[in-house]
C-alpha positions as CSV (number, residue, x, y, z in Angstrom):
1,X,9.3,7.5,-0.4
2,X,9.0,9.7,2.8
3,X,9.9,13.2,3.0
4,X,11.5,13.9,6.5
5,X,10.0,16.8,9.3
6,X,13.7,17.6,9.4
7,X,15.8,15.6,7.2
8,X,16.4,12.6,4.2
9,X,18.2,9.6,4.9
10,X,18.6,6.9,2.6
11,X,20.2,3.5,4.2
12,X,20.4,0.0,3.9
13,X,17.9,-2.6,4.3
14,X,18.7,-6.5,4.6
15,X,16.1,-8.3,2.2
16,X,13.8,-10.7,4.4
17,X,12.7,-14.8,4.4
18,X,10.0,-15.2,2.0
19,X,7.1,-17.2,2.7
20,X,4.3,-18.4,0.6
21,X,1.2,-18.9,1.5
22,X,-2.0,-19.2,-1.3
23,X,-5.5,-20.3,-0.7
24,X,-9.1,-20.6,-1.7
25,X,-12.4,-19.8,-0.9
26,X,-12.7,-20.0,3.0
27,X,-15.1,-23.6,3.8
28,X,-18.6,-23.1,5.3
29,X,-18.4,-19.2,4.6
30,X,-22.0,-19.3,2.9
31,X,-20.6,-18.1,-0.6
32,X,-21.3,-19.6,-3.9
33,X,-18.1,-22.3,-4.9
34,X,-16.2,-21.4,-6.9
35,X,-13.4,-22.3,-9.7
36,X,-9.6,-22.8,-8.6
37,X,-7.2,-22.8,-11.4
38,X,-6.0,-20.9,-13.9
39,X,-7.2,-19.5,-17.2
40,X,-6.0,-20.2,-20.7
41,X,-4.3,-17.5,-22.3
42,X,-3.3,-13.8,-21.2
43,X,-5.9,-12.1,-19.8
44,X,-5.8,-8.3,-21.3
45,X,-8.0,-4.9,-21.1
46,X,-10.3,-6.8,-24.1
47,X,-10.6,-10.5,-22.5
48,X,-11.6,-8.8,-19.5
49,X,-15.0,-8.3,-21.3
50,X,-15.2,-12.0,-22.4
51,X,-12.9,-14.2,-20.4
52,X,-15.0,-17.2,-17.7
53,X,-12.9,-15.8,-14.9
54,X,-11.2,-18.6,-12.4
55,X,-10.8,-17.5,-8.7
56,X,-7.3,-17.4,-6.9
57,X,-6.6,-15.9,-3.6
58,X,-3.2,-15.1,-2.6
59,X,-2.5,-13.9,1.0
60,X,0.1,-11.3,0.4
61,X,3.7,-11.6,1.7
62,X,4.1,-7.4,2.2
63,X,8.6,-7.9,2.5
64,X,11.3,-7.7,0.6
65,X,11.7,-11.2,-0.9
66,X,15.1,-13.3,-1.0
67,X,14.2,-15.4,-4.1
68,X,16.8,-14.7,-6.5
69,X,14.4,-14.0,-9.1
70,X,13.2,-11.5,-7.1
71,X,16.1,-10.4,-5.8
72,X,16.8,-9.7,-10.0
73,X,13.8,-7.8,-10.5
74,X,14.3,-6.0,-7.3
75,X,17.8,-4.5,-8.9
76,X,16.0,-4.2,-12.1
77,X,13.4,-2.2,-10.7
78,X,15.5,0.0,-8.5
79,X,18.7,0.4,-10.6
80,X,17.9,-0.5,-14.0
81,X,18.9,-0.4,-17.2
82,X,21.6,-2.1,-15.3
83,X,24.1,-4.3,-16.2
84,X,24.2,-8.5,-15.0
85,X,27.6,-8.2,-13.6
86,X,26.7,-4.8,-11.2
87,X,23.2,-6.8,-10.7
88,X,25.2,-9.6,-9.4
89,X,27.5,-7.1,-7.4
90,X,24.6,-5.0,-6.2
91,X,22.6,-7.9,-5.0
92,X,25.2,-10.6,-3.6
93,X,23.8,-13.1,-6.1
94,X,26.9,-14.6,-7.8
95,X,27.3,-13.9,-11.8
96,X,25.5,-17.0,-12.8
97,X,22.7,-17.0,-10.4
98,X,22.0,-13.7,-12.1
99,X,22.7,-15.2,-15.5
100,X,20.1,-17.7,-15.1
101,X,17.3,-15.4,-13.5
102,X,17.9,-12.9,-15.9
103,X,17.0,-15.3,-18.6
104,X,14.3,-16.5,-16.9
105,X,12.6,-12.9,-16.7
106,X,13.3,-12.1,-20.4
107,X,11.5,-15.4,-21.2
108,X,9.0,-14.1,-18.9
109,X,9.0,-10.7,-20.7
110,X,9.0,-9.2,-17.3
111,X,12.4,-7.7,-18.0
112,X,13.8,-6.1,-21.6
113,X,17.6,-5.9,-22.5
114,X,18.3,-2.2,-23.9
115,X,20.9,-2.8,-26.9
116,X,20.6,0.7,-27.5
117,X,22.5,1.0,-24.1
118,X,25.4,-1.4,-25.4
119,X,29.2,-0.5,-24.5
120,X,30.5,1.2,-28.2
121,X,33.4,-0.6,-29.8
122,X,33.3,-3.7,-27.5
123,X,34.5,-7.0,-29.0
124,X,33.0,-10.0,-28.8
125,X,29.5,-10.7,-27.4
126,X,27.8,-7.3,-26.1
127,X,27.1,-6.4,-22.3
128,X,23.6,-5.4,-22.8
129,X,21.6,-3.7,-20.0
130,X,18.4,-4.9,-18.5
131,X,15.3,-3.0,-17.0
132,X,11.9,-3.6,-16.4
133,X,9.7,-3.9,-19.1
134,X,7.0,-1.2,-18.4
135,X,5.6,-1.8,-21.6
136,X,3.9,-5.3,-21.4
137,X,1.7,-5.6,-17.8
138,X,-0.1,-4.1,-15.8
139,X,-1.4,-4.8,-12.2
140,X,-5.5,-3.1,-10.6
141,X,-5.2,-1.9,-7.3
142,X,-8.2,-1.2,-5.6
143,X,-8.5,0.8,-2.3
144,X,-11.8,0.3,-0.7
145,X,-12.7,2.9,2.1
146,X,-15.4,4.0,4.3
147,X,-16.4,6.6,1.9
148,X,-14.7,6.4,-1.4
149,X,-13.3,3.7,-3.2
150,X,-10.1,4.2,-5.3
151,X,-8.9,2.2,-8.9
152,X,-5.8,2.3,-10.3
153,X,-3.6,0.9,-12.8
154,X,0.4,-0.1,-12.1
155,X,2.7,-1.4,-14.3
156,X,5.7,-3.1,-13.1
157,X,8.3,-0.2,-11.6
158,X,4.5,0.4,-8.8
159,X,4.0,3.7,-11.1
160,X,0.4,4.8,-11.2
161,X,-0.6,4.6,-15.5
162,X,-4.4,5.7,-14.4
163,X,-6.4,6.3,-11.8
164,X,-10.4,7.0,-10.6
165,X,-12.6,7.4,-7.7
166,X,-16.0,6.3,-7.1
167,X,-18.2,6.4,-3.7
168,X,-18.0,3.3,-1.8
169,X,-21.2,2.2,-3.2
170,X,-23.6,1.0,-0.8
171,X,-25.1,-2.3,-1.6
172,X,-27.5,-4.5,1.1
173,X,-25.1,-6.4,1.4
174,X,-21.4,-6.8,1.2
175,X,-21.3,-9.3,-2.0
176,X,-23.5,-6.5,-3.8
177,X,-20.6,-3.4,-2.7
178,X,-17.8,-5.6,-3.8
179,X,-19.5,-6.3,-7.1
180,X,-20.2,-3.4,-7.8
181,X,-17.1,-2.2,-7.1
182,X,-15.1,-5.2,-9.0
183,X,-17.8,-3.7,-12.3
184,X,-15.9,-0.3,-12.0
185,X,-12.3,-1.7,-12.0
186,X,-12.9,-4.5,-15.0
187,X,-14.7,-1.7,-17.2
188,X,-12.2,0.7,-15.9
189,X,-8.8,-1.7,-16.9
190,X,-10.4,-2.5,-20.1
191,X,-8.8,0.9,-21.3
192,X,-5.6,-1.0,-21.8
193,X,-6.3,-3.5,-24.0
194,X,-2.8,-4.1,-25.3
195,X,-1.4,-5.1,-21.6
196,X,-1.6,-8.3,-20.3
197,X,-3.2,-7.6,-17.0
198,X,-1.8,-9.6,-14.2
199,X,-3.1,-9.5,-10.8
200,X,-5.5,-7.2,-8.5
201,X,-4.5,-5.9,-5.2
202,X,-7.5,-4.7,-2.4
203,X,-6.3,-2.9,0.2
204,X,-9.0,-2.7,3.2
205,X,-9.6,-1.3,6.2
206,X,-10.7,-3.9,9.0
207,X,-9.1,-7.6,9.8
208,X,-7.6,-9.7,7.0
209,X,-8.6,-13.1,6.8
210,X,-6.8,-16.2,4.7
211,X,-8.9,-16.4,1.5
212,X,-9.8,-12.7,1.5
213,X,-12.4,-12.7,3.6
214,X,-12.5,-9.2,5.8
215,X,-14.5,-8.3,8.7
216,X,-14.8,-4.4,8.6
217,X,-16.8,-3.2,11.7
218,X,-17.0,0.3,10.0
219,X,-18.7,-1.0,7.0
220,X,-20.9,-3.5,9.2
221,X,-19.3,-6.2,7.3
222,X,-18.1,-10.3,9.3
223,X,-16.3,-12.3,7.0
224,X,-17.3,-10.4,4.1
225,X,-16.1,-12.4,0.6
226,X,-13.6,-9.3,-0.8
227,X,-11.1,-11.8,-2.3
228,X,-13.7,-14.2,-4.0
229,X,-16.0,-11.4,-5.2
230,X,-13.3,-9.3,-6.6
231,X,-11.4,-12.1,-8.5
232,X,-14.7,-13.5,-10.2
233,X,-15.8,-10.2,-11.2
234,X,-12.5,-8.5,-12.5
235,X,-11.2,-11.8,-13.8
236,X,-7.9,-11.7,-12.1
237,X,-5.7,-13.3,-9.2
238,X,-6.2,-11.2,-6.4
239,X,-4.1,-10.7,-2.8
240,X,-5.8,-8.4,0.0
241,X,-4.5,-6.8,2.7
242,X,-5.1,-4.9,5.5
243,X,-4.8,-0.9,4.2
244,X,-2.6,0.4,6.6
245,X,-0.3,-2.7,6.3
246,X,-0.7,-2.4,2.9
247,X,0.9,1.3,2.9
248,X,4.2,0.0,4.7
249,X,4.6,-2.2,2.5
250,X,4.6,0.6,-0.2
251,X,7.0,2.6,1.7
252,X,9.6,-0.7,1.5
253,X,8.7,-1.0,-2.1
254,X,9.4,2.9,-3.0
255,X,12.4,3.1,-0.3
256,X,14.1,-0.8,0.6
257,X,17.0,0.7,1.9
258,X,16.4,2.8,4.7
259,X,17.7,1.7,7.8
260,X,19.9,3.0,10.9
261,X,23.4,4.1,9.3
262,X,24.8,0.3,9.5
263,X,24.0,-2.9,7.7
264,X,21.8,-3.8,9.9
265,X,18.2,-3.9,8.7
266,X,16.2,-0.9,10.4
267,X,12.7,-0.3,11.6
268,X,9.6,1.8,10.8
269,X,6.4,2.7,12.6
270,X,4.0,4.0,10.2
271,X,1.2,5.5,11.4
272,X,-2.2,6.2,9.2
273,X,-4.8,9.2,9.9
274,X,-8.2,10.3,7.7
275,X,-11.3,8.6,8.4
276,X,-9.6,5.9,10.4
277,X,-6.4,5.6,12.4
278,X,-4.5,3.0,12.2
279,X,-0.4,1.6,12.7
280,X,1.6,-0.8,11.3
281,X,5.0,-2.3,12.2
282,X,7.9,-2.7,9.5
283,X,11.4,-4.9,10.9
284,X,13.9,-6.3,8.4
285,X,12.5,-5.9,5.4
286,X,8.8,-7.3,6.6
287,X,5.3,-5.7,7.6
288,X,5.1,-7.7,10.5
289,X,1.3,-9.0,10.3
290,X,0.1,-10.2,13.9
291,X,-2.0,-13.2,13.8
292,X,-5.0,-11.5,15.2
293,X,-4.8,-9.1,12.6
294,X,-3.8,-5.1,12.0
295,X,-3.7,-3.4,15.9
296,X,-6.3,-1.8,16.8
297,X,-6.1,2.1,18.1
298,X,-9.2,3.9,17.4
299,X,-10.7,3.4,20.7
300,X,-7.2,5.1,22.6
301,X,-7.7,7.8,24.5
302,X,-7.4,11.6,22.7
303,X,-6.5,13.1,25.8
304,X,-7.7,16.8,26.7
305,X,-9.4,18.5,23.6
306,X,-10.7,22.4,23.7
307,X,-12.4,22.1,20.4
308,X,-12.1,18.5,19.1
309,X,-14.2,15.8,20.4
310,X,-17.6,18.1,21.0
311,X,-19.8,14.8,22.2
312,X,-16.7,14.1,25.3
313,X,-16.1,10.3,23.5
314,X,-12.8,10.8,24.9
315,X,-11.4,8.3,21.7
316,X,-8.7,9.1,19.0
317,X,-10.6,7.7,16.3
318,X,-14.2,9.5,16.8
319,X,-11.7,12.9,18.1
320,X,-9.4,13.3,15.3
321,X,-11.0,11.2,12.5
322,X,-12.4,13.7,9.4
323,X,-15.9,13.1,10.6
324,X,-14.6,13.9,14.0
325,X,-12.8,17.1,12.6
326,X,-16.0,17.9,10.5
327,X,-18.3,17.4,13.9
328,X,-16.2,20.1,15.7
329,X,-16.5,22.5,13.5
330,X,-20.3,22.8,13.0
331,X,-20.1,22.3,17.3
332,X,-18.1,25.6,16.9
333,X,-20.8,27.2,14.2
334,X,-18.9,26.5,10.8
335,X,-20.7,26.0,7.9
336,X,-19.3,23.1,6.6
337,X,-20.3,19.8,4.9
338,X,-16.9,18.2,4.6
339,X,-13.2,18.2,5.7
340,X,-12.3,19.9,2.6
341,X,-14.7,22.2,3.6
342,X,-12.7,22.8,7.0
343,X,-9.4,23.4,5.1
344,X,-11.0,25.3,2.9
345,X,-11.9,27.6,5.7
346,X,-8.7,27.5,7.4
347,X,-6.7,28.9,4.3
348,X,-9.4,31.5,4.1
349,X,-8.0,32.7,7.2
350,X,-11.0,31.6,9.8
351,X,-9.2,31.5,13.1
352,X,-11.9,28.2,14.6
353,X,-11.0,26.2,11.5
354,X,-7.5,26.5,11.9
355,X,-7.3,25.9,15.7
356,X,-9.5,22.7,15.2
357,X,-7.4,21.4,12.6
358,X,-4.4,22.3,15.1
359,X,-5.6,20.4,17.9
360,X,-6.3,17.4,15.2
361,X,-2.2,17.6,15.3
362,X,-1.6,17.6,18.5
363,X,-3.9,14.7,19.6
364,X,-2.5,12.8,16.3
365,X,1.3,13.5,17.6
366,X,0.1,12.7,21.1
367,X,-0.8,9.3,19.9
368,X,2.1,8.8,17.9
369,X,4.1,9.3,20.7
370,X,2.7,7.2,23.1
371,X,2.7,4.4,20.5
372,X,6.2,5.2,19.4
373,X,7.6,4.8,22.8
374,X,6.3,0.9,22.7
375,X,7.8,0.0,19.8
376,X,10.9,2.3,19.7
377,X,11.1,2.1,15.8
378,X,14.3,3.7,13.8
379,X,12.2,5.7,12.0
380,X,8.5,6.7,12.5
381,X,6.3,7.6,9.2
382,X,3.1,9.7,9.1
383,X,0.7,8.9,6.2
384,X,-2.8,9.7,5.8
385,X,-4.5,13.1,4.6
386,X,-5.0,14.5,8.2
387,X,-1.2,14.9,7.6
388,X,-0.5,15.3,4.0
389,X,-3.1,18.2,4.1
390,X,-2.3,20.3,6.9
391,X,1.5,20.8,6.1
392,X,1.2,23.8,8.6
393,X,0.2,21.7,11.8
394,X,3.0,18.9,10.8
395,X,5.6,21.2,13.4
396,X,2.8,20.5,16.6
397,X,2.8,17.0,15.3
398,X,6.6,16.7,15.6
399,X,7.0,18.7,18.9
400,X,4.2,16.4,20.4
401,X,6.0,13.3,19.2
402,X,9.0,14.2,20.6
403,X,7.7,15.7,23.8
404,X,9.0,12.6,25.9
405,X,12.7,13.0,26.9
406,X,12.8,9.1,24.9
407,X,11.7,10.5,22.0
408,X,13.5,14.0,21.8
409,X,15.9,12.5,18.8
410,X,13.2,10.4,16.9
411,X,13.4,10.3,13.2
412,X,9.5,11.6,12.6
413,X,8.4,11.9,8.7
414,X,5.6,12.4,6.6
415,X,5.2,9.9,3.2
416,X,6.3,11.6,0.0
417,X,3.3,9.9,-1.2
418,X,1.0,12.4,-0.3
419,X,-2.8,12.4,-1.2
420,X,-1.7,9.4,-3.4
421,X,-1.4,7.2,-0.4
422,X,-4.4,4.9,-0.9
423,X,-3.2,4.4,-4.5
424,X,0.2,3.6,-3.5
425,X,-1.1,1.0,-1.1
426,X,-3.4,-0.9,-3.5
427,X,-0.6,-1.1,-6.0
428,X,1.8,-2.3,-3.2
429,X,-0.7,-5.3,-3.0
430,X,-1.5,-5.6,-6.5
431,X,2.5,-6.2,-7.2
432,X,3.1,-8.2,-4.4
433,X,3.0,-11.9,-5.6
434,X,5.3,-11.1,-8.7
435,X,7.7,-9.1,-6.5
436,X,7.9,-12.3,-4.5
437,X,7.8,-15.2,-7.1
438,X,8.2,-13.2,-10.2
439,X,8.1,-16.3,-12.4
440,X,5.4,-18.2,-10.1
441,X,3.2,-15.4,-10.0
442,X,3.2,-15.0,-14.0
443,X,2.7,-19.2,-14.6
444,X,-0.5,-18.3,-12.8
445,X,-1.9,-16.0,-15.2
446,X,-0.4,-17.9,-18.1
């Protein structure tokens, strides 16, 4: 959910055309083959520490799906307990579509009937409620960035059940980090041993390849093997994405009915600041994913800094970037290690730290206007922690956003996610192929 610099608004969103698209290892990449299948039997928090695991990529579909399966879960997961004939109004199905995709999902055991929630004194057979079965699954999401790597577990309604952090570890090679790192999450998701464990979601900075494979210029890493890796060392499907793409997609997931005050489907720009910028593009339901991958904006120009940008690179990304915010400060004569560090210092009152982190807002809004005013979105969304954790410089963000006579009515707003974002993100991923092909997704895990 976003929270808005001036106001909420809560619309409606027209679902979009799914698409499916799985695949393998990539040929000729220079990694080990490996399996393609699927596993006997439910993998849980204890086979994770026995199971042969059997590799399957998905390329994930990051919009709101129009299979009526998932069009029922969708309801579930939004209005549930809820009952079939309000599901079938809600959603335009008809009454027996529902019927039949409701069964489907309690076969599944992806959705529950409450008949604790059952009308009293009705005659005949009982209207029972359905929800979301919470109880059964969960999903790993796994957020890899240029310093620290987050974990979490899901389960079906995209809530976070647990959650750690490690440092990005640094291997000699990219197989070695993402090994590592796919260690951490199986020994971490084997704390839920009585959930059947579905799927893993990666959410990466850096271009997105079919098959998983990710070329990450920060990380020095061409056609790195994330998807492969991951899913022979957790043990699990797994679907990777692109992180900022990744985190509008978790804002449709949290919020599929914004839109423009009709039934027409809206727009969003969101627009992602910490170590790395980065923007994605939301129309109709769908994170529209170019072929050439996730845009590209770090190397934009800042425009005039004072404080920021001490070496003159003249980019957004080495300006207003933590390390760039970090840089400034000791070029001003702080004594500080870390961004935390330069908050710190602001709250304390130190007049530098707060002026740097002021400027970080203004160049940040500057871009976000400029890149607003190409895409003219319905709505633009600011996520990242050079937002979330300055809540005082959000106002120079919104004045520079709106400082073209375009822009002077533009809905700006900052995630409701928070310092969660990078969580939110993986999870997004993580649920995407069974909030797309609910019953597909769980026959390949079965």
């Amino acid at each position: 959910m976003t929270a808005s610099l001036d106001h909420l608004s809560t619309r409606t969103r027209r679902p979009a055309q799914t698409r499916t698209r799985l695949s393998g290892p990539r040929p000729g990449s220079g990694s080990r083959p490996l399996a393609i299948g699927v596993a006997d039997g439910p993998l849980t928090g204890q086979s994770l520490r026995t199971r042969t695991p059997t590799i399957h990529i998905a390329t994930p579909q990051l919009q709101l799906s129009t299979r009526p399966s998932a069009v029922v879960l969708r309801t579930a997961r939004l209005q549930g307990p809820i009952f079939r004939d309000d599901a079938a109004a809600g959603s335009g199905l008809s009454i027996s579509t529902v019927n039949r995709q409701v069964s489907a999902l309690l076969k599944a055991g992806l959705v529950r009937e409450r008949a604790d929630l059952a009308p009293a004194g009705a005659i005949g057979r009982p209207r029972l409620p359905f929800e979301v079965n919470v109880a059964d699954f969960l999903t790993v999401g796994i957020h890899i960035g240029l310093k620290v790597t987050s974990i979490t577990t899901h389960d079906l309604l995209h809530r976070v059940v647990g959650a750690i952090q490690i440092p990005t570890p640094a291997g000699d090679n990219p197989e070695q980090t993402l090994t590592a790192i796919g260690l951490s999450a199986r020994r971490f998701a084997s704390r839920w041993p009585s959930q059947r464990l579905l799927w893993t979601g990666v959410a990466i900075g850096g271009r997105v390849a079919e098959g998983g494979f990710v070329d990450h210029p920060r990380l020095g890493w061409t056609a790195a093997p994330v998807g492969p890796v991951l899913s022979q060392t957790i043990g699990l499907p797994v679907s990777v994405a692109s992180h900022v793409e990744a985190m509008a997609a978790a804002e449709l997931l949290v919020n599929p009915q914004q839109s423009v005050g009709t039934d027409e489907p809206g727009s969003f720009l969101y627009f992602y600041a910490r170590e790395m910028v980065g923007i994605a593009f939301t129309v109709g339901g769908t994170v529209y994913t170019p072929s050439a991958g996730p845009p590209v904006i770090g190397h934009f120009p800042s425009g005039p800094t004072t404080l920021l940008d001490p070496r003159r690179t003249g980019t957004l990304e080495a300006s207003a970037s933590d390390t760039g915010v970090v840089d400034a400060a000791r070029a001003a004569g702080l004594a500080v290690e870390s961004i935390e560090d330069v908050h710190a210092a602001a709250a304390a009152g130190d007049d530098t730290a707060s002026a740097i982190l002021l400027e970080r807002a203004e160049v940040l809004g500057r871009a976000v206007s400029l890149i607003a005013d190409i895409f003219n979105p319905d709505h633009v969304i600011l996520g990242g922690q050079a937002f979330t954790d300055a809540p005082s410089t959000l106002p120079a963000v919104a004045r520079a956003v709106r400082a073209t006579p375009a822009a002077s009515n533009r809905d700006v707003r900052v995630t409701r996610a928070g310092a969660g974002v990078q969580q939110q993100a993986a999870g997004a991923v993580s649920l995407d192929a069974i909030y797309s092909d609910p019953i597909g997704a769980l026959a390949l895990t079965a």
